[in-house]
N, C-alpha and C positions, 0 to 999 in steps of 0.2 A: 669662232674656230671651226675645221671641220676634220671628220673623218677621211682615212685614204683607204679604199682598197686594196691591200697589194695582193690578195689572187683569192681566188674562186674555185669551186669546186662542186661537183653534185653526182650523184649517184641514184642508182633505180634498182629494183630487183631485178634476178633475172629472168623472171617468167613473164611475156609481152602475150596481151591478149588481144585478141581481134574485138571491134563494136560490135561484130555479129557472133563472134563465140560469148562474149560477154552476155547477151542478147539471149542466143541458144540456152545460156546455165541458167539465166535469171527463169527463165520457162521450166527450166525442171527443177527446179529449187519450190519452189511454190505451187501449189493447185489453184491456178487463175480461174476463173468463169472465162465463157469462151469473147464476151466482151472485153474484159480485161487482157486475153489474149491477142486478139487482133490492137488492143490500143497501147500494151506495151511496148510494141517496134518503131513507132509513131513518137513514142515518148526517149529513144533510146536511139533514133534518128535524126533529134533535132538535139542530141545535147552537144553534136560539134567535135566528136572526140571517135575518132579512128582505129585507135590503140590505145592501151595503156599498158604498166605494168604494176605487178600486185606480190606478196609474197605469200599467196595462197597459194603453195604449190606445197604436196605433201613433202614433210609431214603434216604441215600447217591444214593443206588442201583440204583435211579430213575434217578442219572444221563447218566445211560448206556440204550443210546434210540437208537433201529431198525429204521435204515435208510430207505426209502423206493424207488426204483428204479427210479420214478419217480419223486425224487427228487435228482437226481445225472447226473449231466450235466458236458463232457466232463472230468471224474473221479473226481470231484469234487462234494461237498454235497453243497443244495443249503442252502444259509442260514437261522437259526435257529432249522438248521435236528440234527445237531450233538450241543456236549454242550460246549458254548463258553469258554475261559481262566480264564471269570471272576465268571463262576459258579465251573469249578475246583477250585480255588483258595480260593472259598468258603467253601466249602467240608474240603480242606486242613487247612480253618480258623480254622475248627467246631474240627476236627479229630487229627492233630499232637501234640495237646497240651498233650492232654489226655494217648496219646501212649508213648510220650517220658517220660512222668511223672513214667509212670510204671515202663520204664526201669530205671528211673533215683533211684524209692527208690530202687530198687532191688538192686541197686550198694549200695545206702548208707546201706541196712542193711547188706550188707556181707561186709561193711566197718567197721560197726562199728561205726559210724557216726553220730552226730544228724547235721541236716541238719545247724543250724547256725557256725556249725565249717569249714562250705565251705568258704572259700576267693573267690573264684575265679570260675567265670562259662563260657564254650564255647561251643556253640551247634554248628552242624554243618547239613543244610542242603539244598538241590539245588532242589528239588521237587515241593517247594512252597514258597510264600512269604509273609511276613504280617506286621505289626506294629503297635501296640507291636505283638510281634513274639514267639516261643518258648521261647527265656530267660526272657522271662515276665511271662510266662505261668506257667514255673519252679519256677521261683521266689515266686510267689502267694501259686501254689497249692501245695508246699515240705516247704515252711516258711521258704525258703531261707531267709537269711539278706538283707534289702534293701537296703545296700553298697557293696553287692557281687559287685566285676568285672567280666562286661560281655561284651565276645567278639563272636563273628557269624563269621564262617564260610562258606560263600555260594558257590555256582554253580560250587565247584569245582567234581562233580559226585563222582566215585565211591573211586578215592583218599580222599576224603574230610576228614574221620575218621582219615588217616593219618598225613594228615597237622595238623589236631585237636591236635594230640598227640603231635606233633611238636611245639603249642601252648603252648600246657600244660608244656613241660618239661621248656619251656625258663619262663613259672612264677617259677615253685621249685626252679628251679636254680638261681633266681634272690631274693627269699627270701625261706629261709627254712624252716620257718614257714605256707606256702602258702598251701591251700588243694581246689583241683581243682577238680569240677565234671563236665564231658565232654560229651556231650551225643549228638548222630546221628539219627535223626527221618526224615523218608523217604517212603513219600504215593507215588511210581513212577505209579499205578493201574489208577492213575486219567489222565494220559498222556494216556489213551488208542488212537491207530489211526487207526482213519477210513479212509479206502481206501485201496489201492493198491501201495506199497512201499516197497521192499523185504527186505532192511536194518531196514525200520520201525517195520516190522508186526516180524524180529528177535525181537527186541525190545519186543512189546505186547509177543511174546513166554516165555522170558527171565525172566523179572521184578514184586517185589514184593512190598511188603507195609512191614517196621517193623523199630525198635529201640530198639539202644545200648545205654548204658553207662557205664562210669569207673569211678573211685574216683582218683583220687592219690596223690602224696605227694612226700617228695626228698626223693630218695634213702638211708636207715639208714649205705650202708659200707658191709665190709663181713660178718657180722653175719644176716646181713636182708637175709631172703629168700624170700620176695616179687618178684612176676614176674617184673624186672627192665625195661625200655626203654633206652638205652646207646648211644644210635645215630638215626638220620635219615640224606636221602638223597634224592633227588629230581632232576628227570631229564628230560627237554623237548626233544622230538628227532628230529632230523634233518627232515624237509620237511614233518611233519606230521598234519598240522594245520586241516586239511580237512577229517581226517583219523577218528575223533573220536567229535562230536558237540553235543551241551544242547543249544537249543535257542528256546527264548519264542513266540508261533505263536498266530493267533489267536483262534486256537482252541486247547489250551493246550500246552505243551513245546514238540519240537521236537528232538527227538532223531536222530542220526546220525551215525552208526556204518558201516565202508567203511572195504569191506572184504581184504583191505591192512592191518588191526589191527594184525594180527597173523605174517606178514611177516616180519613188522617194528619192533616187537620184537624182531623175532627171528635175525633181523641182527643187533639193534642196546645197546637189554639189557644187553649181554655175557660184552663186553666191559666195561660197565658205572658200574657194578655192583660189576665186581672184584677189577676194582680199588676202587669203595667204601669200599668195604671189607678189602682191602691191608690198606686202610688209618683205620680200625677199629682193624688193625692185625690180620686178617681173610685172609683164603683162602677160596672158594666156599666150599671143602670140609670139612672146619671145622665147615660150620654149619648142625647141627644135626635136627632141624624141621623147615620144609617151612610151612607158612600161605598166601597162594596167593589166593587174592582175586577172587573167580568165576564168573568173566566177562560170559563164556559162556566155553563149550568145549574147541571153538577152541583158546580160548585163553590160558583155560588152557595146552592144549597141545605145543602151543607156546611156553609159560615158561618152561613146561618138556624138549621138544626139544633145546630151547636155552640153557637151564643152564646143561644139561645133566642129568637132574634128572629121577628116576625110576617114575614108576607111583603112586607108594605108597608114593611116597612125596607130593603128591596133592589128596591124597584119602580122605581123610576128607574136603576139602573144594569140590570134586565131591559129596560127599553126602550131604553138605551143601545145594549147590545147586539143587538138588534131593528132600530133604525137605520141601526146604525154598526160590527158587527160588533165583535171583541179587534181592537183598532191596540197591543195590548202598550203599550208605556209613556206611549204619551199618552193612553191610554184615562181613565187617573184623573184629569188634568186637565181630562178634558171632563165626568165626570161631576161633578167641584166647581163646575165653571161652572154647570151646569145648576141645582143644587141651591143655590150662591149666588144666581141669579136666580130661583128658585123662594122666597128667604126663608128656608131650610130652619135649622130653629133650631138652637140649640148649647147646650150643647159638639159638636161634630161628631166621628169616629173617620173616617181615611181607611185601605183596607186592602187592599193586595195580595200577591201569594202570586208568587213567582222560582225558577229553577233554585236548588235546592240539599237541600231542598225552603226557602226562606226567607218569614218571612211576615213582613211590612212594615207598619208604624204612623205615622199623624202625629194627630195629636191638633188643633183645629182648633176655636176658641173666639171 
């Protein structure tokens, strides 16, 4: 059986920053040495990303405070310089309800939809935490049914949309009447880090704030032309636990991107991939549009490299990222929107990569 999309939706905040104002703050956020100064532009140059947008704008802005030299002992900030987990978290209370909400009616009016026709709700997100959380949020302010089922998705990063859909298809399939809105709200802008950590300050170059959603419902057969979901596949890789982390510190969640990320796919995605395909009656050649999620460059180059692909098969998720910066899990819902509205032919492969090291499939016909 498979899932159908009937509509899409995504939302951003509205404050859009430039690479080079993002660039400029990150310099006066922290007391770099003057080496560190010259090699952070370098590092904030090659992460591929033009613009983004973030909801650090005051009030919120007032969380991004200038450390001052004399408060940084042994590369470390002394306490109360920088803003503790429990004032992010707060930020993230005030901010994700509102964002995801946007994206969520966006999906229900290109569904068609009035929101009490939902069964079924899964958000999905690793950024922040709360309770009640986004599916309360959604609940309240779309007048959702107060017997919606609702299930969360957490801290699975930038797969997490994926598992979502993974979610989503086993309720259609379990009753065919079920209509599920799925939606990925992700502030990563609040994990800014201060210091000195070249896998981190990738991070800070990288990541954005925004939110997707999708409606969907069971598959109506051959005559539905809905963009279908027909499978997923999910695979941990051998000896990568250390390759890719989301752990909660006390000054916000820390990121972990070990520049083994590019080699681990390229030696262990070819393999796990074809045989998924082979069990979907796919060869690699027979799918006609990739959706790979923009971790970064080099990761998309990874996947170009592993799977043999030209580079125009990652061209729309390189300008994704160019736009719109890594928003981690609603990233891949915005790049299917796009590519749904572009025509993009099928069978489709949607594909991102999460802590663990795990690399995520939906298949898309």
């Amino acid at each position: 059986m498979s899932l159908a999309i009937l509509g899409l939706g995504t939302a951003v905040p509205e404050r859009r920053v430039s690479q080079a104002d993002a660039l400029a703050l990150a310099l006066e956020l922290w007391p770099y040495t003057e080496e560190q100064r010259r090699l952070l532009p370098l590092l904030y140059r090659r992460a591929g990303v033009q613009q983004r947008h973030t909801v650090l704008a005051p009030p919120a802005g007032g969380m991004l405070r200038a450390v001052a030299p004399r408060d940084v002992h042994e590369g470390r900030a002394a306490p109360g310089a920088v803003p503790t987990t429990a004032e992010r978290l707060a930020v993230y209370a005030r901010e994700a309800g509102p964002l995801a909400c946007r994206a969520a009616a966006a999906a229900l009016a290109e569904a068609g939809l009035e929101p009490d026709r939902i069964s079924h709700l899964v958000t999905v997100s690793c950024t922040g935490a709360a309770a009640p959380g986004l599916d309360v949020a959604l609940v309240r302010r779309l007048e959702l049914r107060d017997d919606v089922e609702r299930t969360h998705v957490g801290f699975m990063g930038c797969q997490g949309a994926l598992a979502g859909l993974r979610v989503a298809r086993a309720f259609t399939d379990a009753d065919p009447a079920a209509r599920v809105l799925l939606c990925a709200a992700e502030l990563c802008s609040l994990h800014f880090f201060y210091g000195w950590d070249s896998e981190k300050i990738v991070a800070n170059a990288l990541f954005a704030d925004g939110a997707a959603a999708l409606v969907a419902g069971r598959h109506g057969g051959a005559g539905d032309a809905s963009l279908a979901v027909t499978a997923s596949g999910s695979r941990l890789l051998p000896e990568s636990e250390d390759a890719m982390s989301w752990a909660v510190g006390d000054h916000g969640f820390a990121m972990t991107l070990s520049a083994r990320v590019p080699a681990l796919i390229e030696e262990h995605l070819p393999g796990w991939l074809d045989g998924w395909l082979a069990a979907q009656g796919l060869a690699r050649a027979d799918v006609a549009s990739w959706a790979v999620h923009p971790g970064g460059p080099r990761i998309l180059g990874a996947v170009e490299q592993a799977l043999e692909l030209p580079r125009a098969a990652t061209a729309a998720a390189r300008e994704l990222l160019a736009s719109h910066g890594n928003m981690s899990s609603p990233t891949v819902l915005f790049l299917l929107q796009r590519l749904r509205a572009e025509g993009a032919p099928r069978p489709a492969v949607a594909l991102g990569f999460g802590p663990g090291l795990v690399a995520e499939a939906a298949l898309l016909r």
